[in-house]
VODO-676643 format. One record per residue (C-alpha): residue in three letters; x, y, z. Coordinates in pm, whole numbers, plus 50000, padded with zeros to 5 digits. Each point is the difference from the previous one (the first is absolute). Example, Ala and Ser with C-alpha at 12.3 -4.5 7.8 and 13.67 -1.06 7.14 Angstrom:
2
ALA512304955050780/SER501375034449934/
This chain:
279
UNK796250744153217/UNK499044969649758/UNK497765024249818/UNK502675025349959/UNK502734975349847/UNK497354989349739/UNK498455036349919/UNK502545007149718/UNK498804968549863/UNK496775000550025/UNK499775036149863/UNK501984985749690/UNK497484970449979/UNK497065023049981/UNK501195022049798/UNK501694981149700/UNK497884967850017/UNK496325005250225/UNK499575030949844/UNK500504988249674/UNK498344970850017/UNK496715020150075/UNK500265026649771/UNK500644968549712/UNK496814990650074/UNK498245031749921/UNK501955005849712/UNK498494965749915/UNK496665013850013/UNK501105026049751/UNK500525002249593/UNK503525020150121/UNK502455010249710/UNK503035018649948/UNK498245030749932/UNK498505002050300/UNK496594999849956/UNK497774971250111/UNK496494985750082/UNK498634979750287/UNK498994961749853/UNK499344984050291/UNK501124962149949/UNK500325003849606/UNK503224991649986/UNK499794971850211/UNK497014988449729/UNK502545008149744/UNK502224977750152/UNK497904965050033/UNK499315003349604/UNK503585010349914/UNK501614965249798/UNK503465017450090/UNK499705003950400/UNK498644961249966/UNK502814990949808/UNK502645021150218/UNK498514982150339/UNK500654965349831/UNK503595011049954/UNK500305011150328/UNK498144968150157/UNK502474975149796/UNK503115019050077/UNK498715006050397/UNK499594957949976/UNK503364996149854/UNK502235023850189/UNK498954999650391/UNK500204959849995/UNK503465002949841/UNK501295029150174/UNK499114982850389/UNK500814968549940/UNK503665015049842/UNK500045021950288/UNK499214970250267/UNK502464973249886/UNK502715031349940/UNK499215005950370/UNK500324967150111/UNK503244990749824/UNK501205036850183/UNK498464989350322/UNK502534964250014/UNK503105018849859/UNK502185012450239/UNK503395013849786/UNK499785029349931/UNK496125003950004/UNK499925037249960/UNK501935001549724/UNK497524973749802/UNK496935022750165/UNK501075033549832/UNK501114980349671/UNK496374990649990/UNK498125027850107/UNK502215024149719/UNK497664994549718/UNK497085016450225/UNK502385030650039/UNK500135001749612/UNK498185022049779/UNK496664979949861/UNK501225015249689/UNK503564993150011/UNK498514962950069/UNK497604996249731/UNK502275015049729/UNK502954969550107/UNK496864975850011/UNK499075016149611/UNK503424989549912/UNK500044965950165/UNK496944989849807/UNK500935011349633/UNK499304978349764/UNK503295007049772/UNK502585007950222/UNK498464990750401/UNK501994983450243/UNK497254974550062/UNK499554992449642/UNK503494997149976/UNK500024972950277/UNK496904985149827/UNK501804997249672/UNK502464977350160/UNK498174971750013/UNK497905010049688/UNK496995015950144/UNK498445031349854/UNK500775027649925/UNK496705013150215/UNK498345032450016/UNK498955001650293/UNK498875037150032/UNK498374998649672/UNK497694967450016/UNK496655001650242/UNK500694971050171/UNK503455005150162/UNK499535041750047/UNK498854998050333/UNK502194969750135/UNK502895020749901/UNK499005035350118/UNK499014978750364/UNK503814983050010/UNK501515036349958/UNK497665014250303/UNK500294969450196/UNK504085003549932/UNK499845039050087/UNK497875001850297/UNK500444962050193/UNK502505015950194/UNK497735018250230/UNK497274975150115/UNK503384973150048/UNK501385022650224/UNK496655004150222/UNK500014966649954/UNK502974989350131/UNK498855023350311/UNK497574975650036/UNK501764966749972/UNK502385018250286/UNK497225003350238/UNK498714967549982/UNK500874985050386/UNK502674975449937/UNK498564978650294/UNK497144992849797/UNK502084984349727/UNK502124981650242/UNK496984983850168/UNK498884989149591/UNK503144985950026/UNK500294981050274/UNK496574987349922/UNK501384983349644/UNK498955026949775/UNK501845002349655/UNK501035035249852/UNK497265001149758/UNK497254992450284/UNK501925025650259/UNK499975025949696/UNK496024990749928/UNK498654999050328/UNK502235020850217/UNK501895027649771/UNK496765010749758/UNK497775003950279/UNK502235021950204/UNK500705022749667/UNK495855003349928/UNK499895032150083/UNK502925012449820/UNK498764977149678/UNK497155019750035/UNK501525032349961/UNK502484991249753/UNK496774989049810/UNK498335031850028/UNK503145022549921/UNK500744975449700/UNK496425001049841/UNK499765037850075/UNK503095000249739/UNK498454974349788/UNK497295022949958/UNK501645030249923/UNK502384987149728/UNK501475027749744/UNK503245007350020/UNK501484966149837/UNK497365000049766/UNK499885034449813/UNK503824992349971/UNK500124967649878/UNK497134994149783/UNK498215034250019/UNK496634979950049/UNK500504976249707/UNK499754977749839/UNK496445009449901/UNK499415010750386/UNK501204966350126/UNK502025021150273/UNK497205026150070/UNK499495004850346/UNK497355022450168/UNK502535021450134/UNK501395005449643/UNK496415004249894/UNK499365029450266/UNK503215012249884/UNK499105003649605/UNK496785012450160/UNK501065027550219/UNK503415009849824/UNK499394989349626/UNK496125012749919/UNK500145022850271/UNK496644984450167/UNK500625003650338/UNK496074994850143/UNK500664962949821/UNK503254996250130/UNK498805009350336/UNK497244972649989/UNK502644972849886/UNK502345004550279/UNK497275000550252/UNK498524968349853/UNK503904985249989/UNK499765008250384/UNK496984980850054/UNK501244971749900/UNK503015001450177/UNK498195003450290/UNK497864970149938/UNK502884978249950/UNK501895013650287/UNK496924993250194/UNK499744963249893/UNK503454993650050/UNK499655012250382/UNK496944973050002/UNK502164972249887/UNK503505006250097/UNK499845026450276/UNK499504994150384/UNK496195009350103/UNK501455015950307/
């Protein structure tokens, strides 16, 4: 009966993702085009790929932004979850005012963000210029692309893991933090050595599902910067993108995405090591 309330599901899963998934990495194998036509190349364009300065320079992107955003987006997520956790007016309404920006349209959000970080007439430069400071480019200069690009994502999608989060800090057996009590425990060391290692497991997903997103930045970036300045916002997914969509090399494009899921596995996998249960 299980089976049966999951078949739609499944059926869905293998067809628009398993299915895919495989025939990507044929088409991999391949020199496809538009036209149609194509050879078999075995693991050329994988060759291609180690020797290519732009899929080296779009994986540095991607590794900087990764090491900027998931760090900022849990730990925004865990104190937001917290504070939620000890308020008790009108704690719903505070939940689905924070959780609206992940509702929002990535687009919507990154052309507000866009706006917010003008340099000529931005509401942050605007606030800056009060007490003399800037005015600052910050979508145009190298240095503070990615920061900014990671505070719009981390604003549009905390919303999620705080709400799993929260879940969490719900489940966590009050008697346990009574006992810490009792025993003379402050709120930082009843947090530290009570709350975070009740929540491991769901740290560890929130991890995963945060560096998953990490990884497959676009959105935010083809609309804010379009990849600039001088590929200082190039991610691998926008680099499969030009690939695939823009010089119509699919076979390449193939190869990049499978590599991109590599590595996500790899990280996911050394995540589970150090933050996930072994059982």
């Amino acid at each position: 009966m299980g089976l049966l309330f999951v078949a739609p599901m499944l059926v869905l899963f293998l067809l628009f993702r398993f299915l895919p998934a495989i025939g990507a990495f044929f088409l991999s194998l391949t020199d496809y085009r538009i036209s149609g036509k194509w050879d078999f190349i075995a693991l050329d364009n994988y060759t291609r790929l180690l020797s290519d300065k732009v899929f080296h320079e779009a994986l540095l992107v991607t590794i900087t932004y990764t090491v900027i955003f998931v760090p900022l987006t849990v730990l925004l997520s865990l104190g937001t979850a917290v504070l939620l956790h000890q308020v008790v007016w009108k704690r719903g309404f505070f939940r689905g005012v924070f959780f609206l920006p992940y509702v929002t349209s990535i687009v919507l959000a990154a052309v507000i963000w866009k706006w917010i970080y003008d340099a000529q007439d931005g509401l942050l430069n605007a606030v800056l210029g009060l007490v003399s400071i800037g005015p600052i480019d910050f979508l145009s200069q190298s240095g503070t692309v990615l920061p900014s690009i990671a505070v719009t994502s981390a604003w549009k999608g905390f919303g999620y893991s705080m709400l799993i989060l929260l879940a969490g800090l719900q489940a966590v057996p009050k008697s346990y933090l009574e006992a810490a009590m009792i025993d003379g425990a402050s709120t930082w060391q009843r947090f530290r050595y009570v709350t975070l290692p009740q929540l491991r497991p769901v740290l560890f997903f929130v991890l995963v599902i945060e560096t998953i997103g990490a990884f497959q930045v676009f959105d935010a970036m083809y609309v804010m910067t379009g990849g600039g300045p001088v590929r200082s916002s190039y991610s691998l997914v926008y680099f499969l993108y030009d690939s695939g969509f823009k010089y119509f090399d699919f076979g390449y494009a193939s190869a990049i995405g499978l590599v991109l899921f590599l590595i996500v596995l790899i990280v996911s996998l050394v995540q589970r090591r150090l933050v996930g249960r072994d059982d």
